[in-house]
DRENGUMI-339939 format. One record per residue (C-alpha): residue in one letter; x, z, y. Coordinates in steps of 0.05 Angstrom, whole numbers, plus 32768, in hexadecimal, padded with zeros to 4 digits. Layout:
<rs>
<r resn="a" X="X" Z="Z" Y="Y"/>
...
</rs>
This chain:
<rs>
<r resn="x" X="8165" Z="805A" Y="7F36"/>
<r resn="x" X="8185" Z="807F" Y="7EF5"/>
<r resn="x" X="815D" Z="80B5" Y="7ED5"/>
<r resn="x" X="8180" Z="80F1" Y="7EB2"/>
<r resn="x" X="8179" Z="8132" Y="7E92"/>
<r resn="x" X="81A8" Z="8168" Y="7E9C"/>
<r resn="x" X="81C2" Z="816A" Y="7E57"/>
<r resn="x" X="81C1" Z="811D" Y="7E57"/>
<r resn="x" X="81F0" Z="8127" Y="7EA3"/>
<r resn="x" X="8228" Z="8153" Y="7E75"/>
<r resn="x" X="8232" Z="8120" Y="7E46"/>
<r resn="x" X="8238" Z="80E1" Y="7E7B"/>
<r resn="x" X="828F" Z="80C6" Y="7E7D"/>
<r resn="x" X="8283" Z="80A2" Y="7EB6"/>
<r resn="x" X="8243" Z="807F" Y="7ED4"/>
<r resn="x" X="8239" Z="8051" Y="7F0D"/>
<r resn="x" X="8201" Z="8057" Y="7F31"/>
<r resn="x" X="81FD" Z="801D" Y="7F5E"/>
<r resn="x" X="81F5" Z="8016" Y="7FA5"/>
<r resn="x" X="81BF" Z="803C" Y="7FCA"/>
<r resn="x" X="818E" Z="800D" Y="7FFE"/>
<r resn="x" X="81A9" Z="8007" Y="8043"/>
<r resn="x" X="8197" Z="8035" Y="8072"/>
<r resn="x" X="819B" Z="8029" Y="80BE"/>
<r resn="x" X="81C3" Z="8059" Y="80ED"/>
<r resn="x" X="81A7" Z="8058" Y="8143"/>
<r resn="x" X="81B9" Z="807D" Y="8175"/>
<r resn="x" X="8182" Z="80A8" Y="8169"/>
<r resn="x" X="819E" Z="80C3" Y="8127"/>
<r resn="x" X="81E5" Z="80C0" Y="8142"/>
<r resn="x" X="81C8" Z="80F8" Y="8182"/>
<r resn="x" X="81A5" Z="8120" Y="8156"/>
<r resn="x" X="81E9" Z="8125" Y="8124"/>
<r resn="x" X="8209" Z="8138" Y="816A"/>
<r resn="x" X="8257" Z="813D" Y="8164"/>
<r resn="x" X="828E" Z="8128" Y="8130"/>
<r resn="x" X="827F" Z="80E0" Y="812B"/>
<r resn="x" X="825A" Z="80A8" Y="810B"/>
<r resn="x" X="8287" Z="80B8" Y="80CD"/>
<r resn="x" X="826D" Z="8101" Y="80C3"/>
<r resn="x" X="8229" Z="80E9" Y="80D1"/>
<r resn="x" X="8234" Z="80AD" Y="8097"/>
<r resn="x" X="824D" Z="80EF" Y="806B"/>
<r resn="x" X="8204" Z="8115" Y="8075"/>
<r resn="x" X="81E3" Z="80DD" Y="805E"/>
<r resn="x" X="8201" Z="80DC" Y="801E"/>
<r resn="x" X="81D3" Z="8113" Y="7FFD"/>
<r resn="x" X="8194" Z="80E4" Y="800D"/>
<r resn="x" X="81B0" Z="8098" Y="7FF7"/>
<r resn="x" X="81C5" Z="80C9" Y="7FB9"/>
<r resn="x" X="817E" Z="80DA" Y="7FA2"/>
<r resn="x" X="816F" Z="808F" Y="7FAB"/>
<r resn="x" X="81A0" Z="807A" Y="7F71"/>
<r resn="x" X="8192" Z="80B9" Y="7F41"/>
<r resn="x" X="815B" Z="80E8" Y="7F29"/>
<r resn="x" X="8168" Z="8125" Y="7F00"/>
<r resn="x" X="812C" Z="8125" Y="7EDC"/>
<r resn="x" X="8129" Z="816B" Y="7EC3"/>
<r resn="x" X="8151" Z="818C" Y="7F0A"/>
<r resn="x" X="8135" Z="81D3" Y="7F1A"/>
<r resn="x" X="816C" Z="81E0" Y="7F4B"/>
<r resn="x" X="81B4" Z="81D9" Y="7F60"/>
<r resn="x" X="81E3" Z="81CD" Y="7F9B"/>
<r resn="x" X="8218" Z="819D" Y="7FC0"/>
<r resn="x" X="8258" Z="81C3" Y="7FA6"/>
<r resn="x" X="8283" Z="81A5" Y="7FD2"/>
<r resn="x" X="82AC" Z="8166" Y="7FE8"/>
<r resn="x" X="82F4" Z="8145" Y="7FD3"/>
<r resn="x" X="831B" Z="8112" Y="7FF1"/>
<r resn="x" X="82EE" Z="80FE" Y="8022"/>
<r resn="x" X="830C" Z="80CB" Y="8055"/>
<r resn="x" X="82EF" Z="809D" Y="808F"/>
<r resn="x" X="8305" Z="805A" Y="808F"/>
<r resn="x" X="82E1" Z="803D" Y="80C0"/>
<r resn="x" X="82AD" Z="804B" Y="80F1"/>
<r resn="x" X="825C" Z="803C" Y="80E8"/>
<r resn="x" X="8242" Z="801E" Y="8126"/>
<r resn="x" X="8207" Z="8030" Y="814B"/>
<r resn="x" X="81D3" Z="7FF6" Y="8127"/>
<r resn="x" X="81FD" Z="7FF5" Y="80EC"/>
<r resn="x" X="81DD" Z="7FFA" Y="809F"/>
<r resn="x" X="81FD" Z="802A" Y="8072"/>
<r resn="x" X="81F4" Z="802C" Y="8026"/>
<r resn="x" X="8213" Z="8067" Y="7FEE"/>
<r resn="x" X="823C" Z="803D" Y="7FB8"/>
<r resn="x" X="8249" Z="807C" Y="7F81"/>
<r resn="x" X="8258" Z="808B" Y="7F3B"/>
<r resn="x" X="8255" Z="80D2" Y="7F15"/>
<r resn="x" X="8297" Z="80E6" Y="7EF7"/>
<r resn="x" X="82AD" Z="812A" Y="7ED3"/>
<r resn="x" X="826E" Z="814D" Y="7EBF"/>
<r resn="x" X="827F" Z="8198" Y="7EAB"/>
<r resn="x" X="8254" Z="81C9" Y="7E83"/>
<r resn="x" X="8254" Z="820A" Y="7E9E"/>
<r resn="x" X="8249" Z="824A" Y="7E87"/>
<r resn="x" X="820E" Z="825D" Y="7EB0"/>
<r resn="x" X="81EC" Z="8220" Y="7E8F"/>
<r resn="x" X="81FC" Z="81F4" Y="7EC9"/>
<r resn="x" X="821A" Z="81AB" Y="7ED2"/>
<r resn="x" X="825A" Z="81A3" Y="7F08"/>
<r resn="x" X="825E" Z="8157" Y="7F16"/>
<r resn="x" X="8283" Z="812A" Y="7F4A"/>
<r resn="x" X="825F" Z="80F6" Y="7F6D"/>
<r resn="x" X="8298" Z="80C3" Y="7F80"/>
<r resn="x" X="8282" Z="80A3" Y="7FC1"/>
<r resn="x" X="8284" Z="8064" Y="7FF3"/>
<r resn="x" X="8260" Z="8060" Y="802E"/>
<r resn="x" X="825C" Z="8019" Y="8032"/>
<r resn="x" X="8247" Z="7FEF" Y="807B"/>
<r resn="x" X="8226" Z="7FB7" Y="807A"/>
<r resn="x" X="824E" Z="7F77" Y="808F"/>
<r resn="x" X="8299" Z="7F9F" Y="808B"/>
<r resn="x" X="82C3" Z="7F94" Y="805D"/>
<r resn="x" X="82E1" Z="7FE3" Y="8064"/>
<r resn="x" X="82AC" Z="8024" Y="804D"/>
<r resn="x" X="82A4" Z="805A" Y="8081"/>
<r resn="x" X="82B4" Z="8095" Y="804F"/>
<r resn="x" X="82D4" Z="809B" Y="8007"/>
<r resn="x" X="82D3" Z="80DC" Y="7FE9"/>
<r resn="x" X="82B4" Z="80FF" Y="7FB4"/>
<r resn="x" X="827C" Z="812F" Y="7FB3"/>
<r resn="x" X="826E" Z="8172" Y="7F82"/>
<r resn="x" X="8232" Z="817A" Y="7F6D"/>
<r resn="x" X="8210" Z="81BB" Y="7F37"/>
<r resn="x" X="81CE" Z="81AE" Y="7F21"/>
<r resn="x" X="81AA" Z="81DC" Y="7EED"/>
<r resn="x" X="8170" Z="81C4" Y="7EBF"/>
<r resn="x" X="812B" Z="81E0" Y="7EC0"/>
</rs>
């Protein structure tokens, strides 16, 4: 896991964070996500494999922004691992004291050769 500030976040090119651990999908978690597919279901998970590959040390509060170019490749069977394979690109200072970042994803499955979902991710966090 990589541990930031905020201020150390605004000044970061590009970083890649890795690969989160895998994470099993069953049919339990696939009836409780209910319609829209194993692929939307691989996208909710992305907020939790992300807090396993960074820590915002001094975070008091902030928001998922939004998503880009998300597409599913291929589907995540029922049994199947999933991991988050990301890097943090374009880190803007707002006004309001805040950071805008991208999180540039892959939903990775174990054993294919394809990820689930590309895409990127928005992300503001603001500093204690």
């Amino acid at each position: 896991m990589i541990e930031l500030t905020v201020a150390e976040l605004a000044e970061v090119a590009e970083l890649d964070l890795g690969a989160s651990p895998w994470r099993r999908v069953d049919q339990a978690m696939v009836d409780l996500f209910g319609p829209g597919g194993t692929g939307y279901l691989a996208l909710s998970l992305v907020p939790v494999m992300f807090k396993d590959l960074l820590r915002i040390k001094d975070h008091a509060r902030g928001t998922n922004y939004g998503v880009d170019d998300v597409r599913f490749l291929a589907p995540v069977p029922v049994g199947s691992e999933v991991r988050l394979a990301a890097s943090i690109t374009d880190p803007v200072r707002r006004d309001d004291g805040g950071v805008r970042y991208r999180l540039r994803l892959r939903v990775e499955v174990r054993g294919q050769e394809q990820p689930a979902a590309v895409g990127e991710s928005i992300y503001l966090t603001y500093a204690r």
